[in-house]
C-alpha positions as CSV (number, residue, x, y, z in Angstrom):
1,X,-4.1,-2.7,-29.0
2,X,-5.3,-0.3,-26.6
3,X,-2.9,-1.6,-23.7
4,X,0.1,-0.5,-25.7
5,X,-1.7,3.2,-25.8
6,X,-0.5,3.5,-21.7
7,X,-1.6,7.6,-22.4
8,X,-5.0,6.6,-24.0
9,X,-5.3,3.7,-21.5
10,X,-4.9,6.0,-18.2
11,X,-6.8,9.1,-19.5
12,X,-10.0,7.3,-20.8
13,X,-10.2,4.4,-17.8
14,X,-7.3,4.1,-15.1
15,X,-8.0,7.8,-14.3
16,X,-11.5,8.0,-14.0
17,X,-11.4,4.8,-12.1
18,X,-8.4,6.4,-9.8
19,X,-10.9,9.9,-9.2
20,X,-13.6,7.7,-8.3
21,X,-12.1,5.4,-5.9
22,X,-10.3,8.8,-4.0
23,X,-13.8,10.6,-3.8
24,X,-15.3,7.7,-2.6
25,X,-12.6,7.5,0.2
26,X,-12.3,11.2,0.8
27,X,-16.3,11.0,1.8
28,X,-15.5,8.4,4.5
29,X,-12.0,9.5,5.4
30,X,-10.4,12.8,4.9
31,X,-7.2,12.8,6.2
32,X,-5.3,9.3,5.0
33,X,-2.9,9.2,2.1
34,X,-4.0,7.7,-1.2
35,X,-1.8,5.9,-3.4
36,X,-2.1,5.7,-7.1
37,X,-0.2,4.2,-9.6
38,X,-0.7,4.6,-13.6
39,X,-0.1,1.9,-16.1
40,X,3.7,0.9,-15.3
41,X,4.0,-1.7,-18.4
42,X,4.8,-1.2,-21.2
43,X,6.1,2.6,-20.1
44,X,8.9,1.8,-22.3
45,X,10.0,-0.7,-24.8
46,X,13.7,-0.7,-25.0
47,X,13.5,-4.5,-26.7
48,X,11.2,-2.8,-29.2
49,X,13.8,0.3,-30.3
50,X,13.5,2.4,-27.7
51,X,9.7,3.4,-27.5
52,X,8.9,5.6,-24.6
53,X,5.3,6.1,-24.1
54,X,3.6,8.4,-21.8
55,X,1.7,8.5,-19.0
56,X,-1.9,9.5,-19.2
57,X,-3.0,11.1,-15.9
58,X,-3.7,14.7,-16.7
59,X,-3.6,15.2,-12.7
60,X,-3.6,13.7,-9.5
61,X,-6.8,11.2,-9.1
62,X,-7.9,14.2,-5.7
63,X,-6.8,16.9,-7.2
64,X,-5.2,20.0,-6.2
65,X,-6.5,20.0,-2.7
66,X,-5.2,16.7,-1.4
67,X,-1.7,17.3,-2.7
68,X,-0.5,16.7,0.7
69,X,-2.2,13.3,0.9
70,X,-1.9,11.8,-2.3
71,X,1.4,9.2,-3.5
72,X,2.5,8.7,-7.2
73,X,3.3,5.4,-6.3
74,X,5.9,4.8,-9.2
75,X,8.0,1.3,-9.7
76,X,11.3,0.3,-11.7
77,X,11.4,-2.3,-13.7
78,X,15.1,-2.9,-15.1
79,X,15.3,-6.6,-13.7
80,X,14.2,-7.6,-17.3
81,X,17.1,-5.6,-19.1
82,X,19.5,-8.4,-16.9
83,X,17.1,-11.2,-16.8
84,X,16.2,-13.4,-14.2
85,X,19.7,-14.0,-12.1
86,X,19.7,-9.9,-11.8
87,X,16.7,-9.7,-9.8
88,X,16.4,-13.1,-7.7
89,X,14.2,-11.8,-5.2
90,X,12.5,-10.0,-7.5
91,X,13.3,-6.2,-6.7
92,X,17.1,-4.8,-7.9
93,X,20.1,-4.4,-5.3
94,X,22.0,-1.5,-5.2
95,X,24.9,-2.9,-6.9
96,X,22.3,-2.9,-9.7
97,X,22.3,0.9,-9.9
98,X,24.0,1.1,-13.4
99,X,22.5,-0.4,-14.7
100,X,19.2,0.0,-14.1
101,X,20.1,3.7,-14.8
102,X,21.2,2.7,-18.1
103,X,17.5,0.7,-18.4
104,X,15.5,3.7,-17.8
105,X,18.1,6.3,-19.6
């Protein structure tokens, strides 16, 4: 199942599709930030024994010469190691900060 391959996935078509949407902004407009995210789920599997699997983008989708304007735009997801209830608005409270730390650790 090539969506459980999150490397495989984002190297062979989240990337390429990330470095063509920047260069097609970058011709119109220099100067905003772009955000890009890589495959967020599943990153990790804790239900599954603890599989960790990588992310795939070799680089930022601009490259070295829009460091300055580009944002890894990177989520949590612990609200599933509490359920439901932990998350009712559907983003963690800092009184979740254990553990969520313990979800991603």
């Amino acid at each position: 199942m090539l969506f459980l391959d999150t490397k495989k996935s984002d190297r062979e078509y989240l990337f390429p599709f990330a470095q063509k949407a920047d260069k097609t902004i970058r011709a119109i407009d220099q100067k905003k930030a772009i955000f890009f995210e890589p495959m967020q789920f599943p990153d990790s599997l804790p239900f599954f024994g603890g599989v960790t699997l990588e992310m795939g983008f070799p680089e930022t989708p601009g490259g070295t010469e829009y460091l300055n304007r580009q944002v890894l735009n990177d989520h949590a997801y612990c609200c599933q190691a509490g359920g439901e209830a932990a998350c009712p608005d559907g983003e963690p409270t800092l009184d979740l900060y254990d553990m969520c730390r313990a979800f991603h650790s």
